[in-house]
C-alpha positions, 0 to 999 in steps of 0.5 A, a space after each residue: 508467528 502468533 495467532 494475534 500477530 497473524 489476524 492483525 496483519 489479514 487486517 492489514 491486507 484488507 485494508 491494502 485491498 480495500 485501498 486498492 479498491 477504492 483506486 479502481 473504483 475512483 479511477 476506473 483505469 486499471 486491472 486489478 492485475 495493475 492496481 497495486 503498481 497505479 496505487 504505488 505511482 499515485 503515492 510517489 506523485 503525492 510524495 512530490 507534492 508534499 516534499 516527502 521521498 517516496 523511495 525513503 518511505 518505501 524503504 521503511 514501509 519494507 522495515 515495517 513489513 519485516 517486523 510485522 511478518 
């Protein structure tokens, strides 16, 4: 992997963290050790609200993750 394609995806981490972050701050009910786990329930409730499959979207989060590594 490229040195470019390397700092591009820290920059994807911290934006994941700061996202995860934000959650614990605004919600104040999890561990860091659960965050990401409370962050991916919350997204599934916004996919039923916003007629979006959450299980669709995690798939091709998985696809992009794969091109991006």
């Amino acid at each position: 992997m490229k040195t470019a394609d390397i700092e591009e995806n820290d920059k994807r981490a911290e934006i994941a963290q700061a996202c995860l972050d934000l959650l614990r701050k605004r919600s104040g009910c999890c561990d860091p050790e659960n965050a990401l786990a409370d962050l991916l329930a919350n997204l599934a409730h916004w996919c039923d609200r916003n007629d979006t499959e959450f299980e669709v979207e995690l798939r091709r989060a998985a696809m992009n993750y794969g091109e991006e590594t």
